[in-house]
matplotlib code that plots the C-alpha trace (Angstrom):
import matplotlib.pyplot as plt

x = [8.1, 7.0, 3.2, 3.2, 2.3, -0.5, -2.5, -1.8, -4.0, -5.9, -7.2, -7.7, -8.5, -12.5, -11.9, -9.2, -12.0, -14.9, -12.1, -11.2, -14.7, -15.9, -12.9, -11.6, -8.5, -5.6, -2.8, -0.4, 0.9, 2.7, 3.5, 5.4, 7.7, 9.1, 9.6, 7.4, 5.7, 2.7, 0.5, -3.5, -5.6, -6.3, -2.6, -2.2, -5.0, -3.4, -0.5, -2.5, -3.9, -0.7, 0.4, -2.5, -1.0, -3.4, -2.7, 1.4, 0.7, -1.0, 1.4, 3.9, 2.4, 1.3, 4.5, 3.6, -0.7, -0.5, 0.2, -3.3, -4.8, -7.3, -8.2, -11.3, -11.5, -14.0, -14.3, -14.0, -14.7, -11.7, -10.8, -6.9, -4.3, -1.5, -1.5, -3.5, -4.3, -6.5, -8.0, -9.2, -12.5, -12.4, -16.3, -16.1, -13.0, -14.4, -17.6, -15.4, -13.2, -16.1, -17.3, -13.8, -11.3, -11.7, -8.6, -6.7, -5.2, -3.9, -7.3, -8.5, -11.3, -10.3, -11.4, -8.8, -9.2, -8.8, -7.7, -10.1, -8.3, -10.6, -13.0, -14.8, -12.3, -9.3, -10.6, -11.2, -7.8, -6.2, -7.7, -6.3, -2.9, -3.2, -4.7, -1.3, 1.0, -0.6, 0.4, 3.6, 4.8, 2.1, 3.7, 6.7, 7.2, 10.2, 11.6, 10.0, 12.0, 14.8, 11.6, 11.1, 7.1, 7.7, 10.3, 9.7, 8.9, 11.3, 10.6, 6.9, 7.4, 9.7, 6.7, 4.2, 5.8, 7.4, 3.8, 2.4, 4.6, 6.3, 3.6, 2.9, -0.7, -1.4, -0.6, -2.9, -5.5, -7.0, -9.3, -8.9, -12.5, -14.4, -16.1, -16.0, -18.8, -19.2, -21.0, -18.2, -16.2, -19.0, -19.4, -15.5, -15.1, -17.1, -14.2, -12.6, -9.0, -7.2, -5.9, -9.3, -11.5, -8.5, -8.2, -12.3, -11.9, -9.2, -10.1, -13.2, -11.7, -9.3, -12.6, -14.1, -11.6, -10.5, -14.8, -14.2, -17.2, -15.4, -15.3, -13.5, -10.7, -10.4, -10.1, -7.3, -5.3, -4.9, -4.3, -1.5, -0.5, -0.6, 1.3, 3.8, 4.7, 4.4, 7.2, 6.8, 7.1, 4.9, 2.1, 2.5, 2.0, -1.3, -2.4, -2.4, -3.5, -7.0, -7.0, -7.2, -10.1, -11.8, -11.9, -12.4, -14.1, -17.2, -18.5, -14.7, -14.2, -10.7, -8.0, -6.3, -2.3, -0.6, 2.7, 2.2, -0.8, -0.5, -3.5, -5.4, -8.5, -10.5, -13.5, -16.1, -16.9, -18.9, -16.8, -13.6, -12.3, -9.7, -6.9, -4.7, -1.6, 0.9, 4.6, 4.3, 4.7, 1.6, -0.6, 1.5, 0.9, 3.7, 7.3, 9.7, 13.1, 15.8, 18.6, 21.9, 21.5, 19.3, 21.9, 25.3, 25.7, 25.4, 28.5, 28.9, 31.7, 29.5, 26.6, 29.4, 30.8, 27.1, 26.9, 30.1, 29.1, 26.4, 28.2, 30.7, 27.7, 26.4, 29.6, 30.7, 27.8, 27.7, 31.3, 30.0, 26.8, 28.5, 24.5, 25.8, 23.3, 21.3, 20.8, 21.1, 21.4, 19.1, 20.6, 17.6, 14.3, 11.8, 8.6, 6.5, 4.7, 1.8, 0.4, -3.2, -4.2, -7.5, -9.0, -11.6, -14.0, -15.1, -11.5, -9.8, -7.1, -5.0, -6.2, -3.9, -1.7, -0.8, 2.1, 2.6, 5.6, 5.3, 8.0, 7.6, 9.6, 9.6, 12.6, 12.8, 15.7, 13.9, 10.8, 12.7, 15.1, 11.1, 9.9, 13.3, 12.2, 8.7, 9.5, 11.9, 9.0, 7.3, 9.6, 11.0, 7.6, 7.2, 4.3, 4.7, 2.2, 4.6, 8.4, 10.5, 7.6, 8.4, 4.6, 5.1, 5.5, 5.2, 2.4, 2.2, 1.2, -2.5, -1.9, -2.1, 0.8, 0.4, 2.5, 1.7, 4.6, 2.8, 4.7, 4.1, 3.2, 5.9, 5.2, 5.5, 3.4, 0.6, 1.7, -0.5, -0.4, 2.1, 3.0, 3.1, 0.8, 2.4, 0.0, 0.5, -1.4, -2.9, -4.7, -8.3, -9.0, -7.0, -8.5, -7.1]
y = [2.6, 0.9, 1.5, 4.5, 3.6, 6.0, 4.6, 1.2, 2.3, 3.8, 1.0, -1.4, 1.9, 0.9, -2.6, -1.8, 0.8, -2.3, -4.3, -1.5, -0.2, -3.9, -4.6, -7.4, -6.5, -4.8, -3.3, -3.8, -7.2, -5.3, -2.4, -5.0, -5.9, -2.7, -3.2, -0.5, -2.1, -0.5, -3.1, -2.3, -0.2, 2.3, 3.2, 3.5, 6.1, 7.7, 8.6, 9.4, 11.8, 13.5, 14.0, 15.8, 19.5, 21.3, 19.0, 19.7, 23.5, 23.7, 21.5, 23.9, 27.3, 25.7, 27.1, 31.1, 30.2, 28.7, 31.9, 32.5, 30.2, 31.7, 31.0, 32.2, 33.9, 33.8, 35.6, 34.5, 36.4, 34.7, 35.5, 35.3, 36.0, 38.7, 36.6, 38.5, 37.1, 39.8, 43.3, 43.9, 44.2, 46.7, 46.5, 42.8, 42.6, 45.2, 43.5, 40.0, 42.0, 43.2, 40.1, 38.5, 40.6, 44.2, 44.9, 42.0, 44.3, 41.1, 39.6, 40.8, 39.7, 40.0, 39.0, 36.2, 36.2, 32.2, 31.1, 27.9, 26.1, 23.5, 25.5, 23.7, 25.5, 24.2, 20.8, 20.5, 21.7, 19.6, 16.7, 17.3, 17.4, 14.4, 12.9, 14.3, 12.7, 9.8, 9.2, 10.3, 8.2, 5.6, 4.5, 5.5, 8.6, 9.2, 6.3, 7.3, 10.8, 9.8, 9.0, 11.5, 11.3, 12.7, 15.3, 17.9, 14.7, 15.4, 19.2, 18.1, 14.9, 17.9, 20.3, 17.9, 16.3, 19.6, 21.1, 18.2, 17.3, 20.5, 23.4, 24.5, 25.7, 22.9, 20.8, 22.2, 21.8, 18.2, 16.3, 12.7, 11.5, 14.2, 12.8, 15.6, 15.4, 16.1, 19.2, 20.9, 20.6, 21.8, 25.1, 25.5, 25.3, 28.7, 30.1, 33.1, 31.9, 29.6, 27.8, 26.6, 26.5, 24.4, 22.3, 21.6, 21.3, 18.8, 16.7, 16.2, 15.0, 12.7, 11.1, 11.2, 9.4, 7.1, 5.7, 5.0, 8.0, 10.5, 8.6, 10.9, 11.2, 7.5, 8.0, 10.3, 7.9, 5.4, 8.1, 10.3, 8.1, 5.1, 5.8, 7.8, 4.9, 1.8, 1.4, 0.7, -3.1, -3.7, -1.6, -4.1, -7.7, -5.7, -4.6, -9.0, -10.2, -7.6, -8.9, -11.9, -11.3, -9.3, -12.1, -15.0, -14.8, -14.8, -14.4, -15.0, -14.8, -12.7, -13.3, -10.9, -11.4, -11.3, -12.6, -16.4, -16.7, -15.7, -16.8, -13.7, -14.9, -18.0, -18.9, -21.6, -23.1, -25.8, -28.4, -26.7, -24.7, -21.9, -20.1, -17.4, -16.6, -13.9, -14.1, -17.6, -21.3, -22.0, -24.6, -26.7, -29.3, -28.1, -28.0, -25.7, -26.7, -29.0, -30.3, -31.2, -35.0, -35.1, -34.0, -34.8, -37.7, -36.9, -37.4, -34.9, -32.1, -29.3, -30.0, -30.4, -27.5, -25.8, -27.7, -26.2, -22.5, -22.8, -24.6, -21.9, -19.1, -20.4, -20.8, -17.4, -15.9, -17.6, -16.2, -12.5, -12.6, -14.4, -16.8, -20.5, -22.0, -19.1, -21.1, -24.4, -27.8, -25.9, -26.5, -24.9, -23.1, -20.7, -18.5, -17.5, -14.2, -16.1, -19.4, -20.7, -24.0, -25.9, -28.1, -31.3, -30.0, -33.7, -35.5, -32.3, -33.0, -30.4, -31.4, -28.1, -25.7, -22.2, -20.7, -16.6, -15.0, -10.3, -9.1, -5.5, -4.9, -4.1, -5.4, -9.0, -9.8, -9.6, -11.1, -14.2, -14.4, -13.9, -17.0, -18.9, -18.7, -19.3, -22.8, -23.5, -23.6, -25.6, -28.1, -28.3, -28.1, -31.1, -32.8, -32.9, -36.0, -38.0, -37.4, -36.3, -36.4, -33.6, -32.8, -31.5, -34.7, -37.0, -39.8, -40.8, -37.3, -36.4, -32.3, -30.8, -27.6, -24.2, -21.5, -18.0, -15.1, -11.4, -9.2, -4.8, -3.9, -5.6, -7.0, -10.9, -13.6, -15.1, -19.1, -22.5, -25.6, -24.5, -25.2, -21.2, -18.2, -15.1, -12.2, -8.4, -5.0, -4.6, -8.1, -7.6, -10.7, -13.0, -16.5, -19.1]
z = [-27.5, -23.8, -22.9, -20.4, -17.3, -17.5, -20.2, -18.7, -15.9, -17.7, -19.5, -16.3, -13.9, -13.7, -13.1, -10.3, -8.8, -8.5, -6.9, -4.4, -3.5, -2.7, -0.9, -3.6, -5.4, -3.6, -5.5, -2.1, -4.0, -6.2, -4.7, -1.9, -4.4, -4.0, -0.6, 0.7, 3.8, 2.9, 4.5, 3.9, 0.9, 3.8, 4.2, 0.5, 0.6, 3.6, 1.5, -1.3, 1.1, 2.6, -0.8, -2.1, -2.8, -0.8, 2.3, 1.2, 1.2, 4.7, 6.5, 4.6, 6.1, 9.2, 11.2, 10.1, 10.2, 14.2, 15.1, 14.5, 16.7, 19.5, 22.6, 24.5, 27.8, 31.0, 34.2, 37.3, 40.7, 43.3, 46.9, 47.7, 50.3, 48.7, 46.0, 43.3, 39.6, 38.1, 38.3, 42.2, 42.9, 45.6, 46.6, 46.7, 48.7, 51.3, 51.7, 52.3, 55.1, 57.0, 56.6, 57.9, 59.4, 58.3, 59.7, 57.2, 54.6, 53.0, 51.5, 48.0, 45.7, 42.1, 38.4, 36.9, 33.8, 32.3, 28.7, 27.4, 25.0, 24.0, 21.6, 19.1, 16.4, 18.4, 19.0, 14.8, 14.6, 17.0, 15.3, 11.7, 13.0, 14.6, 11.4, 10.2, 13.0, 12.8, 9.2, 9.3, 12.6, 11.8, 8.1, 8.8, 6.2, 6.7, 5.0, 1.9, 1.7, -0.5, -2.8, -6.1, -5.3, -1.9, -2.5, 0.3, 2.5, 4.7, 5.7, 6.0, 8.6, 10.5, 10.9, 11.7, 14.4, 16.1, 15.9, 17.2, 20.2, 20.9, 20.3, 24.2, 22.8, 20.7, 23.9, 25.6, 23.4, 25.0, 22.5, 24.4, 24.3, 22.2, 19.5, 16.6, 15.0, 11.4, 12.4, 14.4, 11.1, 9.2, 11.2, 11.4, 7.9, 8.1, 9.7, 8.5, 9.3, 6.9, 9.9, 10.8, 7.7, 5.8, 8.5, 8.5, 4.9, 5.0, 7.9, 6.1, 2.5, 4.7, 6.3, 2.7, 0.7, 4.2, 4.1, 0.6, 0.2, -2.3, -5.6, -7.8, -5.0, -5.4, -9.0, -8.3, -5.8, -9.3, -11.4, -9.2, -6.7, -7.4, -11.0, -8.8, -6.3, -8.2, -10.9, -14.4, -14.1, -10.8, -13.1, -16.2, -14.1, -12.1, -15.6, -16.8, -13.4, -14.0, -17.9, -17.4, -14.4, -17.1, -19.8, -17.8, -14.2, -13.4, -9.9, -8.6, -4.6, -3.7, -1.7, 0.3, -0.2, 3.8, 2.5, 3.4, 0.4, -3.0, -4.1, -5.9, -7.1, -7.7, -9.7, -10.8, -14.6, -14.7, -13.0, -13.1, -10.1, -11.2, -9.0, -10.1, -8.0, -8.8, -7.8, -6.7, -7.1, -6.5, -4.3, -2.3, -5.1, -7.2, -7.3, -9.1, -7.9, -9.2, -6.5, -7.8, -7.0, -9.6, -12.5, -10.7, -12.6, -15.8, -18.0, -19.9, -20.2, -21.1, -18.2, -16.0, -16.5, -15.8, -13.1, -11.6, -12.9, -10.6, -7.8, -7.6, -7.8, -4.5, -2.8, -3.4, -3.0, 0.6, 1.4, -0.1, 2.4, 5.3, 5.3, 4.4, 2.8, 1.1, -2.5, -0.5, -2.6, -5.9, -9.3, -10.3, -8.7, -10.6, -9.3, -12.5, -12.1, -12.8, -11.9, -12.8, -11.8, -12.9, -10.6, -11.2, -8.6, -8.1, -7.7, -6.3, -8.5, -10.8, -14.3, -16.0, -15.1, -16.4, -16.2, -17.0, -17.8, -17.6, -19.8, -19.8, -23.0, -27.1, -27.2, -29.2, -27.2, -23.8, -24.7, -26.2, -22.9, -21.2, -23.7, -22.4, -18.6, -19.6, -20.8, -18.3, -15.7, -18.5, -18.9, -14.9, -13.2, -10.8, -9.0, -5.4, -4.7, -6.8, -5.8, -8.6, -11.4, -13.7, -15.5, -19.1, -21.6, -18.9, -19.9, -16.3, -15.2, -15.4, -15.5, -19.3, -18.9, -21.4, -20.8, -21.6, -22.4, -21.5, -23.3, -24.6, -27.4, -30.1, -33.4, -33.6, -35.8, -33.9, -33.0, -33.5, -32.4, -29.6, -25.7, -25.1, -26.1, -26.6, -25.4, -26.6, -25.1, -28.2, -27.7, -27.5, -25.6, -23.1, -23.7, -21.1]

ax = plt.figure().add_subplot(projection="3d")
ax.plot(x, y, z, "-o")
ax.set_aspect("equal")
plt.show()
């Protein structure tokens, strides 16, 4: 049976926690590969925060609890022509004839009473929900509502937004340029209504977990959300990538991952210079690809006939896409899930290279078709600086390759003297 995901957390959870808090490790790598467009740790916690259940269950009674909000009232003594907003003050309006007209029946002095909108309970309020807006039309929510971990995602994007932009009161309610303090949400956490004490109570945990301040609510996003959005596979390369980390670095600088670098981490031993990239190819010093003019003229029936398999794949596959060109002129290309390259700090030159295979199996099958990539990039891997060099068992080559195969926990017979390492869960120690 597959590690679960949770005690694959588990077991890195801490490490993934220093990261976080000192603004080193991300888990957005992995989650992009599932295409969420979740772009920075602080959205990430956003969601975390939208799907906590008691956030859920006040968006989900906020349509019957607004019917609760007040407003407060003041006096004011006006003077008017027929047009009359209030009870009459009669000895005010008689004093203002004789002081006018006595005769003009049309003047009035009156009391109007006006509605203030903008109390300190309504400003909290009108804050929260926009905290609330913000999320949802900020990242997009309702993309994610065909999602099993946001299953009533769709009724609660509906509610925030109609509350938000059509409420009349909550329209009136103007915050633009208050600053509310942390002591307006203290006091109107006091408040007897649920509308506005929850709302205090909530806009305060959002500002909590948001400044990184409430720990065990951190804690939480790794062990409900995170387990919730990333999928099974995206879980098992993070939990390698921190392993390694954890048996290897010391003092090592992080990278953050924008899409155009893949480099995670680096770190210094001695004279060596380590990077560790996940879902790349690399430095720009290295090549995994193979063009057909390399292998086209090779005589032999069997190769030829790959060589047409894969001929036909592209040029079907650019009649089912209508993009000529989408594989191009590649017989072969490859992107291990993991790349670590040793540098001579004094030459600047690669001196090894290795390359990581994730197989998230228990199944022999799988983690031999995993061993069969994993020496494919072995054996194809090329040296840019020197056109067409491949690197493994290439005397003219200066860069020592090992390739490593990451695989559950399945029973296999520990290997010596080999080009690969094959490295279980139950491994107590990740030795590059």
């Amino acid at each position: 049976m597959k590690t679960s995901k949770e005690v694959l957390l588990e077991s890195i959870k801490e490490d993934l926690l220093v990261y976080l808090k000192s603004g080193k490790l991300s888990p957005l790598p992995f989650l992009n590969e599932l295409n969420l467009n979740i772009n920075k740790v602080e959205d990430l916690l956003k969601i975390h925060f939208l799907l906590m259940d008691e956030v859920k269950d006040y968006i989900l009674n906020l349509p019957m609890m607004i019917r609760e909000l007040k407003v407060s009232t003041n006096l004011t003594k006006e003077i008017s022509y027929n047009k009359i907003r209030g009870s009459i003050d009669w000895k005010e309006t008689i004093r203002q004839r004789l002081n006018t007209n006595y005769k003009d029946k049309t003047l009035f002095s009156y009391n109007e009473r006006n509605k203030l909108y903008n109390t300190k309970e309504n400003v909290v309020l009108k804050k929260f929900i926009e905290v609330l807006y913000d999320i949802v039309i900020g990242l997009n929510m309702d993309r994610f509502t065909g999602y099993d971990w946001y299953v009533e995602g769709e009724k609660i994007n509906k509610i925030v937004k109609e509350i938000y932009e059509k409420n009349v009161y909550m329209s009136r309610i103007n915050i633009e340029g208050i600053n509310v303090t942390d002591r307006m949400i203290e006091d109107v956490a006091k408040n007897r209504s649920k509308l506005y004490s929850d709302a205090a109570k909530l806009l305060r945990k959002y500002r909590q977990i948001i400044n990184f301040i409430d720990y065990e609510e951190i804690k939480k996003l790794f062990e409900k959300t995170f387990i919730e959005i990333a999928d099974e596979n995206t879980l098992f390369e993070l939990y390698w990538v921190v392993r390694i980390l954890r048996d290897n670095a010391c003092n090592e600088k992080m990278y953050i991952v924008d899409g155009t670098n893949n480099k995670i981490a680096s770190w210094e031993d001695g004279n060596l210079l380590y990077n560790i990239y996940h879902n790349s190819t690399g430095s720009d010093n290295l090549i995994f690809k193979i063009g057909f003019e390399e292998v086209e003229n090779i005589e032999n029936e069997y190769f030829r006939r790959m060589m047409a398999v894969v001929k036909k794949t592209h040029e079907i596959a650019d009649k089912l896409f209508e993009d000529k060109g989408t594989l191009g002129n590649i017989f072969w290309s490859g992107r291990p899930d993991i790349i670590i390259e040793i540098i001579d700090k004094n030459t600047g030159r690669i001196v090894k290279v290795i390359l990581g295979e994730v197989k998230y199996t228990t199944d022999r099958e799988y983690m031999i078709q995993g061993l069969k990539e994993l020496l494919e990039y072995v054996y194809y891997i090329k040296e840019k600086s020197i056109k067409g060099m491949y690197v493994f068992d290439n005397p003219q080559s200066g860069i020592e390759v090992e390739g490593i195969l990451f695989v559950d926990n399945i029973d296999f017979k520990p290997l010596h003297n080999e080009i690969v390492k094959v490295y279980g869960t139950d491994t107590k120690e990740i030795l590059l």
